[in-house]
C-alpha positions in Angstrom: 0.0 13.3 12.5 1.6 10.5 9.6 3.7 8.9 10.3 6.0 6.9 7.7 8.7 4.1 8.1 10.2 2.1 5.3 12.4 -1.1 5.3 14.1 -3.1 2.9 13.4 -6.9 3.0 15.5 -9.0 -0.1 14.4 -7.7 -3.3 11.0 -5.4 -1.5 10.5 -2.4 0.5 8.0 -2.4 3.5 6.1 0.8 4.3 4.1 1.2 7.4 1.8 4.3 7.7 0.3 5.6 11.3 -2.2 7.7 11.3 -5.2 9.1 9.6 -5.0 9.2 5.8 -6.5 11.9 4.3 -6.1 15.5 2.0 -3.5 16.5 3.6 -1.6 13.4 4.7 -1.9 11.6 1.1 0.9 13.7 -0.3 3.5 12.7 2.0 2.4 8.8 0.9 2.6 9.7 -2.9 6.3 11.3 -2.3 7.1 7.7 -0.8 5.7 5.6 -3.3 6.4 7.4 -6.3 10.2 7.3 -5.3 10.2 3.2 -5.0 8.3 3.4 -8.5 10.9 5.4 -9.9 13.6 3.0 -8.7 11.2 0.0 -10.1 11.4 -1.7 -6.7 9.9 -5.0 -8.0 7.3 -5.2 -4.8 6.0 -2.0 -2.0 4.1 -3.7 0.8 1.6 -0.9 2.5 1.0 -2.2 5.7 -2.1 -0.4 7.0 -2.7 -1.6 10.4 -2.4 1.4 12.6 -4.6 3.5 9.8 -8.2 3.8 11.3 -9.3 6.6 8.8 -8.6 6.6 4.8 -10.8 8.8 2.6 -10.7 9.2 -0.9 -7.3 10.9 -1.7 -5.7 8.0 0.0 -7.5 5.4 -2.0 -6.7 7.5 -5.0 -2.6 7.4 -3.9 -3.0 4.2 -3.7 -4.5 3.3 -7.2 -2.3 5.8 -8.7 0.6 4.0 -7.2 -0.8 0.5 -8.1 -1.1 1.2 -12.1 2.5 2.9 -12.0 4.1 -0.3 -10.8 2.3 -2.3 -13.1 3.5 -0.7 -15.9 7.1 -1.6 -15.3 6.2 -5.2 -13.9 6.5 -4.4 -10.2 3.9 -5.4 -7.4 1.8 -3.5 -4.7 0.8 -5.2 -1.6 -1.6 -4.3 1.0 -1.8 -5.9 3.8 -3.6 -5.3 7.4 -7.2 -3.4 6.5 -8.6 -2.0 9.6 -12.4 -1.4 10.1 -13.3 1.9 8.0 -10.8 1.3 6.2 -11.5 -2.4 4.7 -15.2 -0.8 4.5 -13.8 1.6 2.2 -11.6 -0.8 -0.1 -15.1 -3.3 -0.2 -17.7 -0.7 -0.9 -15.1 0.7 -3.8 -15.0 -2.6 -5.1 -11.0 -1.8 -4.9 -10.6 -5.0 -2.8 -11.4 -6.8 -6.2 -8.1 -4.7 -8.0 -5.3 -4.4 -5.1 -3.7 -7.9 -3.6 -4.8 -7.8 0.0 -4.0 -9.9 2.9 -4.7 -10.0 6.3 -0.9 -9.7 7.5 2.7 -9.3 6.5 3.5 -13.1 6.9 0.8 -14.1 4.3 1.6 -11.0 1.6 5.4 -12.2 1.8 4.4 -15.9 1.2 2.2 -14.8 -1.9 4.9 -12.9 -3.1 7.6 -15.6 -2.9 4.9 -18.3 -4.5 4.3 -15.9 -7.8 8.1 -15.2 -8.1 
């Protein structure tokens, strides 16, 4: 089971996800993210700690959500890789294209320094 909790921190919205990440989960990410695009929240922070299992439909959420905030200047953040899942951003090369940090105390402190 997913589960999703968002926060507001200044100016940026935190999302943590529990749970696997997969076909059917992904969707209920999207819905989340695409709604903080379409408000042009200037920075989403996907904390990914408690995820143990992403496959490809997540990664794909993810992207997708990446070059939508780019196109209106905002930022995505990813912070808190765990095993499988870091695999799977490194073996995709995607750790090369998203910003991601080992915590929540070092992807606020790069956001701050940038803005």
């Amino acid at each position: 089971m997913l589960d999703i909790q968002s926060k507001k921190v200044d100016n940026a919205v935190i999302i943590n996800i529990k749970g696997d990440v997969d076909l059917y989960s992904s969707p209920q990410i999207r819905k989340v993210l695409l709604e903080l695009i379409q408000k042009e929240s200037p920075a989403i922070f996907v904390d990914l700690q408690e995820v143990n299992y992403m496959d490809s439909s997540g990664v794909a959420t993810l992207v997708e959500a990446l070059q939508r905030a780019k196109k209106y200047g905002g930022r995505l953040f990813i912070y808190h890789l765990q095993g499988a899942v870091q695999d799977v951003f490194e073996l995709s090369r995607l750790d090369k294209v998203f910003q991601i940090y080992p915590d929540e105390t070092e992807a606020m402190k790069a956001y701050h320094d940038e803005n």
